[in-house]
Biopython code that builds the backbone (N, CA, C, O; Angstrom):
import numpy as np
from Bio.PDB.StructureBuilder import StructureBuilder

atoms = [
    (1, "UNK", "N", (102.132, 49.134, -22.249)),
    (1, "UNK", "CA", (100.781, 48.965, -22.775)),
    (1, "UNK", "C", (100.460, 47.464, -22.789)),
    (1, "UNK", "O", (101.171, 46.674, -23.410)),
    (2, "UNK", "N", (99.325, 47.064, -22.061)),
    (2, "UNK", "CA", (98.938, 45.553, -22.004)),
    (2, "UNK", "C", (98.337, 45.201, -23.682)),
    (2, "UNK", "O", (98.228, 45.976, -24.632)),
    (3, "UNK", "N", (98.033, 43.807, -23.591)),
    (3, "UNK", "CA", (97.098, 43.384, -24.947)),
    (3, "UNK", "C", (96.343, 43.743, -24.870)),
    (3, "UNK", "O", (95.673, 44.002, -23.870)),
    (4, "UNK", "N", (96.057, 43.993, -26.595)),
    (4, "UNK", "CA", (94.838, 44.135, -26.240)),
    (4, "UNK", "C", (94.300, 44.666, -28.044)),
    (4, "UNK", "O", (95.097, 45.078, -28.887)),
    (5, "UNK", "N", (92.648, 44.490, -28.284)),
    (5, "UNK", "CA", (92.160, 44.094, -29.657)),
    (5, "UNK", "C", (91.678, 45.644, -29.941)),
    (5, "UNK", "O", (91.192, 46.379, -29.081)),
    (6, "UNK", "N", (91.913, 46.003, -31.353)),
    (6, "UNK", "CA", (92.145, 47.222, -31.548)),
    (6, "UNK", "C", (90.782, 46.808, -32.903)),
    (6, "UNK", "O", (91.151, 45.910, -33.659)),
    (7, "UNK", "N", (89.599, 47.284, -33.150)),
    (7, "UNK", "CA", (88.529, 47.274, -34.224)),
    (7, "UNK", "C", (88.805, 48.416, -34.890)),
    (7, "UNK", "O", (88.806, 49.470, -34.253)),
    (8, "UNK", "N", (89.053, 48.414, -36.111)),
    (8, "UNK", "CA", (88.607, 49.607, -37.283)),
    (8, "UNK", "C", (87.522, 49.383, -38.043)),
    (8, "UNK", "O", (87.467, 48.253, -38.527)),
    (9, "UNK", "N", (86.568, 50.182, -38.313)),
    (9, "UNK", "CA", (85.646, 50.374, -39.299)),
    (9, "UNK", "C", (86.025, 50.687, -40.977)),
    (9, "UNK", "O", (86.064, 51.795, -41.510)),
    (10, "UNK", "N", (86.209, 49.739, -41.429)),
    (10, "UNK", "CA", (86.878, 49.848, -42.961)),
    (10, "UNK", "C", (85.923, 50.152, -44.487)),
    (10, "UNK", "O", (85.218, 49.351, -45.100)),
    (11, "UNK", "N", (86.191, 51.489, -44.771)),
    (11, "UNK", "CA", (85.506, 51.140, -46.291)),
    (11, "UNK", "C", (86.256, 51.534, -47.388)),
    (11, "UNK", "O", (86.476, 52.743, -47.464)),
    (12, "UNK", "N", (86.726, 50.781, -48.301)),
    (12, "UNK", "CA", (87.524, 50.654, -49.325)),
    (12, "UNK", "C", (88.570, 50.812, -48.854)),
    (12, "UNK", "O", (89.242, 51.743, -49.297)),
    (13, "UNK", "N", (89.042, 50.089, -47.927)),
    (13, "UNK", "CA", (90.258, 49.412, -47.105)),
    (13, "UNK", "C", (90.984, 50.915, -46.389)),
    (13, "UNK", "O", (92.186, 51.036, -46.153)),
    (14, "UNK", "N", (90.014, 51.888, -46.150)),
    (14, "UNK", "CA", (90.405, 52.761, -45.214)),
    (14, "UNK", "C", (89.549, 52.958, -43.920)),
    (14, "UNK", "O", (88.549, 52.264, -43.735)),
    (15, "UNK", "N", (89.979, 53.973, -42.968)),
    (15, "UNK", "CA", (89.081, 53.613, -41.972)),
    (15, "UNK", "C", (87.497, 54.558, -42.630)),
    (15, "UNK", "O", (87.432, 55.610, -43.266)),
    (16, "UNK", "N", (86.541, 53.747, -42.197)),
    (16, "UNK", "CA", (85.019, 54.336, -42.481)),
    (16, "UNK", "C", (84.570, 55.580, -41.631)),
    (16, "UNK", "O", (84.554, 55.478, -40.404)),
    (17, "UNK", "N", (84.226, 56.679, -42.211)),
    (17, "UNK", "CA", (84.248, 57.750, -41.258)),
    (17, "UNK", "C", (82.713, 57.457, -40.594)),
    (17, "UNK", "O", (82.540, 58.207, -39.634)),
    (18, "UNK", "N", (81.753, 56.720, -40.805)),
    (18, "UNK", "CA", (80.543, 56.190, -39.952)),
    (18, "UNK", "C", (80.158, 55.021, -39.793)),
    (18, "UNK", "O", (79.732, 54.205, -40.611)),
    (19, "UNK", "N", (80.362, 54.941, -38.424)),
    (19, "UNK", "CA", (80.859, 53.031, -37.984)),
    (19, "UNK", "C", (79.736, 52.051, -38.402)),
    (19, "UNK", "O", (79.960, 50.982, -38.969)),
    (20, "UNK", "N", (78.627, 52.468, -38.103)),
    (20, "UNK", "CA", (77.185, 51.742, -38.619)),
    (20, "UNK", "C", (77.008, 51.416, -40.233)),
    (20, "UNK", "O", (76.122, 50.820, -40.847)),
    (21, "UNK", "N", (78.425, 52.164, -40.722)),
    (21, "UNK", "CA", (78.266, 51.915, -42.534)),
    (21, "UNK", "C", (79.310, 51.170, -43.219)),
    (21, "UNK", "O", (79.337, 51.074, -44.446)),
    (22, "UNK", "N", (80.394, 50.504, -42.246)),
    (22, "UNK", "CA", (81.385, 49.061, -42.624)),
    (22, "UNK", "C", (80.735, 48.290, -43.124)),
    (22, "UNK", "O", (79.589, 48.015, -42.768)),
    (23, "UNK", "N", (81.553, 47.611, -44.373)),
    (23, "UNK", "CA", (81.274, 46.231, -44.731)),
    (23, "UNK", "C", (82.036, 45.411, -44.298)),
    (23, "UNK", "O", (81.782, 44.226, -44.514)),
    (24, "UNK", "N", (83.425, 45.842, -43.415)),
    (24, "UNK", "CA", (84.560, 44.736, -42.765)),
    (24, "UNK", "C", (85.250, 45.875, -41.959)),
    (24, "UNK", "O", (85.322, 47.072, -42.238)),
    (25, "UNK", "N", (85.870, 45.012, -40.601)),
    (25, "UNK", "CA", (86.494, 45.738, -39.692)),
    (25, "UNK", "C", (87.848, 44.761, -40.153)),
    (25, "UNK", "O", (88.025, 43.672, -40.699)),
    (26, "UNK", "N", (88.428, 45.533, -39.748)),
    (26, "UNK", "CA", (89.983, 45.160, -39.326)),
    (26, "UNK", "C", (90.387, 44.895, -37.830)),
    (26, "UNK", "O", (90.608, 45.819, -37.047)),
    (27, "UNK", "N", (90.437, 44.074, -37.619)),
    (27, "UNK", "CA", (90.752, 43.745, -35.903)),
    (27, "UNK", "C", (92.807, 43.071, -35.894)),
    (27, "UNK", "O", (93.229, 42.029, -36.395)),
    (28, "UNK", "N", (93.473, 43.972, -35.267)),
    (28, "UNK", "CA", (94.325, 44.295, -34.371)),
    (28, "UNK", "C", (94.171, 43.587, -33.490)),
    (28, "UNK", "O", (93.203, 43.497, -32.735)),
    (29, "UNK", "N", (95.635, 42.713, -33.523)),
    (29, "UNK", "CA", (95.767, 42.047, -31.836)),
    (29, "UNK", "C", (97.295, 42.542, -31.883)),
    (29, "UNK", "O", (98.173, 42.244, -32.693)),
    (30, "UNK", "N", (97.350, 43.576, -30.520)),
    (30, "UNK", "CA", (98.589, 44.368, -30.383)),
    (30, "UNK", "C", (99.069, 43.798, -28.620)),
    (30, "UNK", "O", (98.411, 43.636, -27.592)),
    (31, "UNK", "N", (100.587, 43.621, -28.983)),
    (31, "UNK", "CA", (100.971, 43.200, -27.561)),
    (31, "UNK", "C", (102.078, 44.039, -27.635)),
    (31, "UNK", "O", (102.915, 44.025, -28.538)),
    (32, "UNK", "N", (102.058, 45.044, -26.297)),
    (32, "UNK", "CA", (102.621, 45.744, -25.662)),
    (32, "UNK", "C", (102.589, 46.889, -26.806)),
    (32, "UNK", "O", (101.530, 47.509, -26.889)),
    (33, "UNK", "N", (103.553, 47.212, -27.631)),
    (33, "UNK", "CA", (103.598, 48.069, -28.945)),
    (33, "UNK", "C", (103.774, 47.693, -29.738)),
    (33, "UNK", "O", (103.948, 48.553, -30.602)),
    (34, "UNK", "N", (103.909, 46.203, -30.263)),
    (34, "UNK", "CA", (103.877, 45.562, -31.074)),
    (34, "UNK", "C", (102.437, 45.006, -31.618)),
    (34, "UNK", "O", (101.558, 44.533, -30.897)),
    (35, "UNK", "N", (102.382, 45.151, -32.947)),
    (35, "UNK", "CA", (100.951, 44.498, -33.748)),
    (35, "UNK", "C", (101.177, 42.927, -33.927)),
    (35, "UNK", "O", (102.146, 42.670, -34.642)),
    (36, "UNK", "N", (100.844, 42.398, -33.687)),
    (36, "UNK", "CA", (100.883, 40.914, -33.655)),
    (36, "UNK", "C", (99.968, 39.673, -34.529)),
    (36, "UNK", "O", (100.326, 38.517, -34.754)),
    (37, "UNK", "N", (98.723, 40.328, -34.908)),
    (37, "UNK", "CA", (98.083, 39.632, -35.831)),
    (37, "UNK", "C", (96.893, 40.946, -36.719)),
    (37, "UNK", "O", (96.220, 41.901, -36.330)),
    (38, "UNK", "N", (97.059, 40.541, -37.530)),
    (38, "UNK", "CA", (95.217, 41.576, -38.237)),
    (38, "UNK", "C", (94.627, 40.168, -39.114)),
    (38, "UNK", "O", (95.111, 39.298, -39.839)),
    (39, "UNK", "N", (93.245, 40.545, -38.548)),
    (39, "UNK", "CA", (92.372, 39.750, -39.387)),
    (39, "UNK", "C", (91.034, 40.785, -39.894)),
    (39, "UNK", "O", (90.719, 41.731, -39.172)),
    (40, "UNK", "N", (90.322, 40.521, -41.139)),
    (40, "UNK", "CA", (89.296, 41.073, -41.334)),
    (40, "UNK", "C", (88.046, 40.349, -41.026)),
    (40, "UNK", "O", (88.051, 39.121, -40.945)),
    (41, "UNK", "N", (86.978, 41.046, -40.850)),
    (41, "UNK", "CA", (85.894, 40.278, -40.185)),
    (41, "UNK", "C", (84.926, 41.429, -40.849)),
    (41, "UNK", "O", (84.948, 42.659, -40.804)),
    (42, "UNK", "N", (83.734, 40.100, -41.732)),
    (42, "UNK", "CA", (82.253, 40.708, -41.975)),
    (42, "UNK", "C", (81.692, 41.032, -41.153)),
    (42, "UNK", "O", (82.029, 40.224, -40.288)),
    (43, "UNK", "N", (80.980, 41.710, -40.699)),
    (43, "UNK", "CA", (80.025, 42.243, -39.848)),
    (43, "UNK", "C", (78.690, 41.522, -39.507)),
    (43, "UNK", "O", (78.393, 40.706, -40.379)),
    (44, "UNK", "N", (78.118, 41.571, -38.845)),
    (44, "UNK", "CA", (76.888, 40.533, -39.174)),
    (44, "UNK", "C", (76.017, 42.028, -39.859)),
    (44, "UNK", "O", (76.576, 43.078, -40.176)),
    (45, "UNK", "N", (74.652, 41.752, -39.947)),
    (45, "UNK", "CA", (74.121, 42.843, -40.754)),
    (45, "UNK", "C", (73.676, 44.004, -39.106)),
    (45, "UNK", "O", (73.643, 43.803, -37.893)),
    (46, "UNK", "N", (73.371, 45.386, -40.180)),
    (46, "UNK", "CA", (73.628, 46.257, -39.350)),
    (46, "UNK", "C", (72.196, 46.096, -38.319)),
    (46, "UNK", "O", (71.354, 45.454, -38.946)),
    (47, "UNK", "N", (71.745, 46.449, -37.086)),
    (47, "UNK", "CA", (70.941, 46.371, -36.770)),
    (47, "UNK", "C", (70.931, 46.960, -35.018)),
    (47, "UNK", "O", (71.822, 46.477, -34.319)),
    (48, "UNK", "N", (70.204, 47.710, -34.508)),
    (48, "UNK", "CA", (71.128, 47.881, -33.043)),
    (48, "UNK", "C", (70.861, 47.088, -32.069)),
    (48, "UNK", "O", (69.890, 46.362, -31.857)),
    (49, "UNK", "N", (72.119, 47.353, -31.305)),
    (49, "UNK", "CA", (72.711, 46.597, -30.410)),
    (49, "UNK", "C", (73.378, 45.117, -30.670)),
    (49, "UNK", "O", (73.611, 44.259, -29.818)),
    (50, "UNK", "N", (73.610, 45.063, -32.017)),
    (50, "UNK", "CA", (74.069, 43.677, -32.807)),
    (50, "UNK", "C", (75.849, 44.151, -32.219)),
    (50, "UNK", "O", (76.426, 43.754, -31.206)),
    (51, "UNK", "N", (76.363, 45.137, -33.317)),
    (51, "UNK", "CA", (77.740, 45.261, -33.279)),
    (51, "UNK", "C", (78.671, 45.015, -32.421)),
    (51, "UNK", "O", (79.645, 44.288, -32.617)),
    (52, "UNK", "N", (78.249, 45.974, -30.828)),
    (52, "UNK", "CA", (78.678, 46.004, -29.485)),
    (52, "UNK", "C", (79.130, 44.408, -29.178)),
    (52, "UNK", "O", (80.292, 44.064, -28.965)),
    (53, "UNK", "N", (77.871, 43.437, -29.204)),
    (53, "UNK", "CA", (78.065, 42.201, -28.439)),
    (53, "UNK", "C", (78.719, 41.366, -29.469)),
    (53, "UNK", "O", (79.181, 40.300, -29.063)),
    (54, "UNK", "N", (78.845, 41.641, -30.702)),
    (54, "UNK", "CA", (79.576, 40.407, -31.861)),
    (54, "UNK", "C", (81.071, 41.346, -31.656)),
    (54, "UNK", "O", (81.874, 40.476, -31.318)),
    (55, "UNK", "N", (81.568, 42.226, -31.683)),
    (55, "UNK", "CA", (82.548, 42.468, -31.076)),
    (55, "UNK", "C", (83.318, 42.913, -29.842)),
    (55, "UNK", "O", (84.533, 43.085, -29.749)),
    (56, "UNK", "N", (82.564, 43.037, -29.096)),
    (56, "UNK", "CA", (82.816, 42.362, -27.805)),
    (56, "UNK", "C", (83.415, 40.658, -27.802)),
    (56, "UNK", "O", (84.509, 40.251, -27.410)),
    (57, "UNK", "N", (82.241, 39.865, -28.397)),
    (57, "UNK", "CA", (82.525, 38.211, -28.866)),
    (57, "UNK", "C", (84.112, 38.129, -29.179)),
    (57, "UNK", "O", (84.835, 37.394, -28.506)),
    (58, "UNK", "N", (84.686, 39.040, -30.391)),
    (58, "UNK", "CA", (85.089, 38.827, -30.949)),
    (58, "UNK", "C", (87.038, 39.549, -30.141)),
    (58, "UNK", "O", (88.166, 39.756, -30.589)),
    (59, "UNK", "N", (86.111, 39.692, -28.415)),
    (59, "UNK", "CA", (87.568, 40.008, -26.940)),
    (59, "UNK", "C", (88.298, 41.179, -27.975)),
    (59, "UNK", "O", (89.496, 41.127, -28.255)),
    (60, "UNK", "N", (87.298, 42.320, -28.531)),
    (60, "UNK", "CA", (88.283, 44.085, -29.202)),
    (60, "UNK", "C", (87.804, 44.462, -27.373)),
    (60, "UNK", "O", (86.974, 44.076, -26.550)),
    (61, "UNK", "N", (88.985, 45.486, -27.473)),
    (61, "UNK", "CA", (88.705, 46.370, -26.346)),
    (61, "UNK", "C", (89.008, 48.051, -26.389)),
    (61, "UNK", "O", (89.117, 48.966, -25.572)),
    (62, "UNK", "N", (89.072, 47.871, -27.839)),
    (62, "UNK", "CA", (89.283, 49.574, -28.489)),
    (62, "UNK", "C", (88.195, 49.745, -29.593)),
    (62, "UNK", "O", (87.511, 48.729, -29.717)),
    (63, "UNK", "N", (87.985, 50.388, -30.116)),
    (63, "UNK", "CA", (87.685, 50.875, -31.673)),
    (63, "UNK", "C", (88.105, 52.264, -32.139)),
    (63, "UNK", "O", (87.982, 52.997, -31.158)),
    (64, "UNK", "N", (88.418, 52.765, -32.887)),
    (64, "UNK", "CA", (88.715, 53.697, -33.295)),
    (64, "UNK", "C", (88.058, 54.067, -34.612)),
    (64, "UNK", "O", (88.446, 53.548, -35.659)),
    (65, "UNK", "N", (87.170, 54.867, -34.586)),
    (65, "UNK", "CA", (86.394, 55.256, -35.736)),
    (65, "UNK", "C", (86.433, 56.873, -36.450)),
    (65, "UNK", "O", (87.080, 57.546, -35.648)),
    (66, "UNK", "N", (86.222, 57.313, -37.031)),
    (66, "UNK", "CA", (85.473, 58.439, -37.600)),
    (66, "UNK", "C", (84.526, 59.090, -36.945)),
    (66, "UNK", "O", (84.583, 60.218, -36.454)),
    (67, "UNK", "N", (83.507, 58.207, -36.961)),
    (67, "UNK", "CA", (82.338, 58.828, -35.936)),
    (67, "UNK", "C", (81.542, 57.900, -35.765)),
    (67, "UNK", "O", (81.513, 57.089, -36.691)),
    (68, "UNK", "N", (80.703, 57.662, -34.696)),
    (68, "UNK", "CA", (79.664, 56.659, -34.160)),
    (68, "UNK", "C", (78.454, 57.517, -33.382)),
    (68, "UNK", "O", (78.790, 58.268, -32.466)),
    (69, "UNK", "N", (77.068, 57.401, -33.748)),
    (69, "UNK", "CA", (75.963, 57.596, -33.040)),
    (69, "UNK", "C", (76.215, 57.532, -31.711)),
    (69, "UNK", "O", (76.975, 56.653, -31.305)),
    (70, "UNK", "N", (75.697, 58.333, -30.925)),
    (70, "UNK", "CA", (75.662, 58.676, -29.362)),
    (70, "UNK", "C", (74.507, 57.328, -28.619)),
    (70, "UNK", "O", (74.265, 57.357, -27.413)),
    (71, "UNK", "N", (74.059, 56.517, -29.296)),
    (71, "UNK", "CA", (73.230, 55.098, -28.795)),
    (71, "UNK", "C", (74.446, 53.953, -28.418)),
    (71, "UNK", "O", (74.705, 53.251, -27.441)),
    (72, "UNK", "N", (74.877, 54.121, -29.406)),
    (72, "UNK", "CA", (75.891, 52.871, -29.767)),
    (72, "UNK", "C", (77.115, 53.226, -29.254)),
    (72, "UNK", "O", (77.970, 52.350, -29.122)),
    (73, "UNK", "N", (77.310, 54.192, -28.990)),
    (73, "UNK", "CA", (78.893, 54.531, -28.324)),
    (73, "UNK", "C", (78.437, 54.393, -27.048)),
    (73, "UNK", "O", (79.383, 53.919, -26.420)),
    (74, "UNK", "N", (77.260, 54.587, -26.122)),
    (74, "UNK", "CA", (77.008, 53.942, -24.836)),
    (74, "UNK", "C", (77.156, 52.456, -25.058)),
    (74, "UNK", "O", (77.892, 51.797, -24.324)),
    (75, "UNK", "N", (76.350, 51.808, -26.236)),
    (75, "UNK", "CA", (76.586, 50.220, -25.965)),
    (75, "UNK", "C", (77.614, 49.706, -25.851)),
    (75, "UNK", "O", (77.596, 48.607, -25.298)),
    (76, "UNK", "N", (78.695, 50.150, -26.224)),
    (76, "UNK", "CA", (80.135, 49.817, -26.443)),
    (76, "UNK", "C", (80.693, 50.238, -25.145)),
    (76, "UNK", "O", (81.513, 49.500, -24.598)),
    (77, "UNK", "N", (80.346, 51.310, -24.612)),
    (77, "UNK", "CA", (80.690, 51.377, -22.975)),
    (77, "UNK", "C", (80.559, 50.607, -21.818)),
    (77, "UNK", "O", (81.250, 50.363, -20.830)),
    (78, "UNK", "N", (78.515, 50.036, -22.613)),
    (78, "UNK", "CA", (78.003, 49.241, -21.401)),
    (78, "UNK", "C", (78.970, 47.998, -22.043)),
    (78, "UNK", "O", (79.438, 47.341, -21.113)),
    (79, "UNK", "N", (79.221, 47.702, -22.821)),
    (79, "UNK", "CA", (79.894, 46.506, -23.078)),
    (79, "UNK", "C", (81.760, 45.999, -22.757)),
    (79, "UNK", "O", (82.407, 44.956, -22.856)),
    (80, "UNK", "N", (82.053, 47.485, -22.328)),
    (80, "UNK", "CA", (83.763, 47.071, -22.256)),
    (80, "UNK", "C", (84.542, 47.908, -22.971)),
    (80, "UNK", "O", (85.638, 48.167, -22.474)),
    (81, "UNK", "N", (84.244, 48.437, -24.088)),
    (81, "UNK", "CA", (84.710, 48.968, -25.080)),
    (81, "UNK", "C", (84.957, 50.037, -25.202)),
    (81, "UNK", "O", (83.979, 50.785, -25.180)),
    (82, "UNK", "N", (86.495, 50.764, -25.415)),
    (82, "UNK", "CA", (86.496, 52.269, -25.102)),
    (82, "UNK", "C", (86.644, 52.642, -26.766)),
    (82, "UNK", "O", (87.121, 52.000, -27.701)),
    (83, "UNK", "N", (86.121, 53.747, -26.697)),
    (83, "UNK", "CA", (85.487, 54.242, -28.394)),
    (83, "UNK", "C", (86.341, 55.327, -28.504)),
    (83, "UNK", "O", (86.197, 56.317, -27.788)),
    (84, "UNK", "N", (87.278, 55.228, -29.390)),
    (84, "UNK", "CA", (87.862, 56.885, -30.111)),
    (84, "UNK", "C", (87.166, 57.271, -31.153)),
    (84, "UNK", "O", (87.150, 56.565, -32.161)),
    (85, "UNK", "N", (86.434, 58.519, -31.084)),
    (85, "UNK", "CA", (85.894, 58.998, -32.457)),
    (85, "UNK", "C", (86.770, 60.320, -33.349)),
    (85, "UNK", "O", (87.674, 60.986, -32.845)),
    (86, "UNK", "N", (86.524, 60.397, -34.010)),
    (86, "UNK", "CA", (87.203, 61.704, -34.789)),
    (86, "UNK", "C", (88.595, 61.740, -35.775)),
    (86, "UNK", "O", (89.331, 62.611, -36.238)),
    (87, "UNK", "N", (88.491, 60.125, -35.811)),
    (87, "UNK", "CA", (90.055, 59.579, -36.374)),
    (87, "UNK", "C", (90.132, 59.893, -37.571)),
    (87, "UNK", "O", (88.931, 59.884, -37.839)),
    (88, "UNK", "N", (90.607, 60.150, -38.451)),
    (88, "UNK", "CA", (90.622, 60.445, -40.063)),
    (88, "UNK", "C", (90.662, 58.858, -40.979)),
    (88, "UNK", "O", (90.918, 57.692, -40.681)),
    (89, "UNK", "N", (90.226, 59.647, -42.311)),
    (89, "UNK", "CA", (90.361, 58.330, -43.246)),
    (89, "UNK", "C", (91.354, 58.228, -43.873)),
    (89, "UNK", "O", (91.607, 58.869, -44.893)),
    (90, "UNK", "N", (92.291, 57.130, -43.173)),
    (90, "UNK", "CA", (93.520, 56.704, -43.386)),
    (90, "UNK", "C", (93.717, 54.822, -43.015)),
    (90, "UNK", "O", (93.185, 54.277, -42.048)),
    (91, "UNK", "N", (94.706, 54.020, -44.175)),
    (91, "UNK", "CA", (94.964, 52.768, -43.669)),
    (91, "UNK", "C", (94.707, 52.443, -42.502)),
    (91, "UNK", "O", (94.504, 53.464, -41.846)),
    (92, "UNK", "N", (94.591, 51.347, -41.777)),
    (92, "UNK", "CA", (93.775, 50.657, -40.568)),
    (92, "UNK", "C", (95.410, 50.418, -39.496)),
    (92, "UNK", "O", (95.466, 50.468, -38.268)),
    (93, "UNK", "N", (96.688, 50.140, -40.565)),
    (93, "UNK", "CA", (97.951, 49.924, -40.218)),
    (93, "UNK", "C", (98.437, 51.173, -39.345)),
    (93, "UNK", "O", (98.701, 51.146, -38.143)),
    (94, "UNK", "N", (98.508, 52.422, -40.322)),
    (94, "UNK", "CA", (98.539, 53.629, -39.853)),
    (94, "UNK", "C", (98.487, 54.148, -38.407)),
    (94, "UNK", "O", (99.236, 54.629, -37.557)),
    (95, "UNK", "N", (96.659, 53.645, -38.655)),
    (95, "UNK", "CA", (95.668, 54.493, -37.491)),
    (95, "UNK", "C", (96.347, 53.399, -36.105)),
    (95, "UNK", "O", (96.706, 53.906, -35.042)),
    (96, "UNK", "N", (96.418, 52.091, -36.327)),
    (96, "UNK", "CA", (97.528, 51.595, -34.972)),
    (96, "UNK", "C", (98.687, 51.644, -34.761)),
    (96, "UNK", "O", (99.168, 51.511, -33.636)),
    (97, "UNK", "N", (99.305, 51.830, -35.739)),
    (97, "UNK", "CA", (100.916, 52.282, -35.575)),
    (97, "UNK", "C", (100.742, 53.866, -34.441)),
    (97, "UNK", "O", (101.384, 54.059, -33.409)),
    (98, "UNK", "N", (100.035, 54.494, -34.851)),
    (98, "UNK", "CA", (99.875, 55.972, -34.733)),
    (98, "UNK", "C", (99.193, 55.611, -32.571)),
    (98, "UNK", "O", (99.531, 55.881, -31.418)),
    (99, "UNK", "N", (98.233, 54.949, -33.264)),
    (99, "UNK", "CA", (97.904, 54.548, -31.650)),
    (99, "UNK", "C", (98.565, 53.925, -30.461)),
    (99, "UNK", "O", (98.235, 54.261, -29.323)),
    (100, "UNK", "N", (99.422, 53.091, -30.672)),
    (100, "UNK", "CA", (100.637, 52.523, -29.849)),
    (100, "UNK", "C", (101.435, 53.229, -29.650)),
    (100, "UNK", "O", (102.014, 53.234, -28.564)),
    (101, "UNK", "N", (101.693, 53.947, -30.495)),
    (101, "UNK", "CA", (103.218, 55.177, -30.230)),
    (101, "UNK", "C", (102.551, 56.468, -29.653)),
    (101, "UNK", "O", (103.297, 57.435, -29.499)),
    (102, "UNK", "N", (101.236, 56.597, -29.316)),
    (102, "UNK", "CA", (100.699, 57.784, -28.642)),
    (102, "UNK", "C", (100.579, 59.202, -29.445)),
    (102, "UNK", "O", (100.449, 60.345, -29.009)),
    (103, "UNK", "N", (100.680, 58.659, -30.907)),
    (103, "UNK", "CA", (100.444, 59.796, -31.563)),
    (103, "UNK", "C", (98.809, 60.350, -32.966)),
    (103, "UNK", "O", (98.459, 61.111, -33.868)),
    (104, "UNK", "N", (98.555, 59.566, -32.371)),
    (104, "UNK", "CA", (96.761, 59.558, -33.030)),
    (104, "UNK", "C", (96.517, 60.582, -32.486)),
    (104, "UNK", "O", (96.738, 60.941, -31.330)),
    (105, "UNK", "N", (95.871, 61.274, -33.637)),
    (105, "UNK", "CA", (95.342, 63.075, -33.457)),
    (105, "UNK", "C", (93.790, 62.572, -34.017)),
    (105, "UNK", "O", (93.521, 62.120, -35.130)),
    (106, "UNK", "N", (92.817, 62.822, -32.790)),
    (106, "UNK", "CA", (91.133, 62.886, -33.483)),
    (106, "UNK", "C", (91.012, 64.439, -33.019)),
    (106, "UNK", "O", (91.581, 65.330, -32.390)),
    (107, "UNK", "N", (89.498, 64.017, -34.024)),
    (107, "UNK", "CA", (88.915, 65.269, -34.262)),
    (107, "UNK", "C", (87.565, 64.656, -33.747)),
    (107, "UNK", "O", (87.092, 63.523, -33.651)),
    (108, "UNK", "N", (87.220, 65.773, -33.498)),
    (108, "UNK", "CA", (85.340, 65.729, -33.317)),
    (108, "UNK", "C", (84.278, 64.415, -34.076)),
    (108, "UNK", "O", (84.419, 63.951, -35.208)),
    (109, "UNK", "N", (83.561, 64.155, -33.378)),
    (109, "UNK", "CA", (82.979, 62.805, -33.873)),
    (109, "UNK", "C", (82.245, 63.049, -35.201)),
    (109, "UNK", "O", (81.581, 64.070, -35.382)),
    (110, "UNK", "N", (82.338, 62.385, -35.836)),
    (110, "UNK", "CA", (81.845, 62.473, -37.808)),
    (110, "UNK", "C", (80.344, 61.904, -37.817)),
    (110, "UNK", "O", (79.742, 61.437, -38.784)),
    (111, "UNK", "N", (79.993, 62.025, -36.797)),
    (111, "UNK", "CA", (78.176, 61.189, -36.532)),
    (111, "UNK", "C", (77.787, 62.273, -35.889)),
    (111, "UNK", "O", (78.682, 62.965, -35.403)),
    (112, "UNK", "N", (76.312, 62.720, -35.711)),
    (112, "UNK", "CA", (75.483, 63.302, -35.675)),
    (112, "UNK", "C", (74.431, 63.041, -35.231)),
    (112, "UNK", "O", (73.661, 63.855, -34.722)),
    (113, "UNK", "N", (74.229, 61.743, -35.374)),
    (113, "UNK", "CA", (72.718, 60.956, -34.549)),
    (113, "UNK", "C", (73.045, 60.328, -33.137)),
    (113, "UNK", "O", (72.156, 59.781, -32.484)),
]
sb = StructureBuilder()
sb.init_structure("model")
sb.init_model(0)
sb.init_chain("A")
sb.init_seg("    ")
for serial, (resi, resn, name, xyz) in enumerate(atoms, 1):
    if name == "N":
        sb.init_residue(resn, " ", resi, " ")
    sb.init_atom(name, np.array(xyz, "f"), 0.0, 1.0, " ", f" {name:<3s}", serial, name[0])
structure = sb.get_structure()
């Protein structure tokens, strides 16, 4: 597995089951299967097509959410970004431990719009 920046959507330091409703992501810098740094990062305010390009900025090339609107999960496509939806609300540590070792179980996307 190459490097590469892993975004969670965090609320009350678990993952947020609707990505447009974070007050801080957790960004993952994972090399090979190893986690190598986490930092948290404010969001700028919500607004569309903001998120995609400030994290994009911010070289993630995953996210793993709960659920994300069908607008914004294209922007994140047109932008680079491959989107897992359906992840459960669990630690941000977890949900990449679980992802490097190939064992992250989603479910159906938790968004609707």
């Amino acid at each position: 597995m190459k490097n590469m920046k892993i975004a969670i959507p965090l609320a009350e330091g678990k993952l947020a089951l609707h990505f447009g409703h974070a007050k801080e992501f957790a960004i993952f810098e994972v090399n090979g299967s190893e986690t190598i740094d986490k930092q948290l990062h404010v969001p700028p305010p919500h607004e569309p097509g903001v998120l995609p390009q400030w994290l994009n900025g911010l070289g993630v090339n995953i996210i793993i959410t709960g659920g994300m609107g069908g607008r914004a999960l294209q922007l994140f496509i047109q932008n680079g970004i491959k989107v897992l939806t359906g992840a459960a609300s669990m630690p941000p540590e977890e949900i990449v431990s679980q992802y490097i070792s190939n064992t992250l179980q989603t479910g159906e996307n938790a968004c609707e719009h």
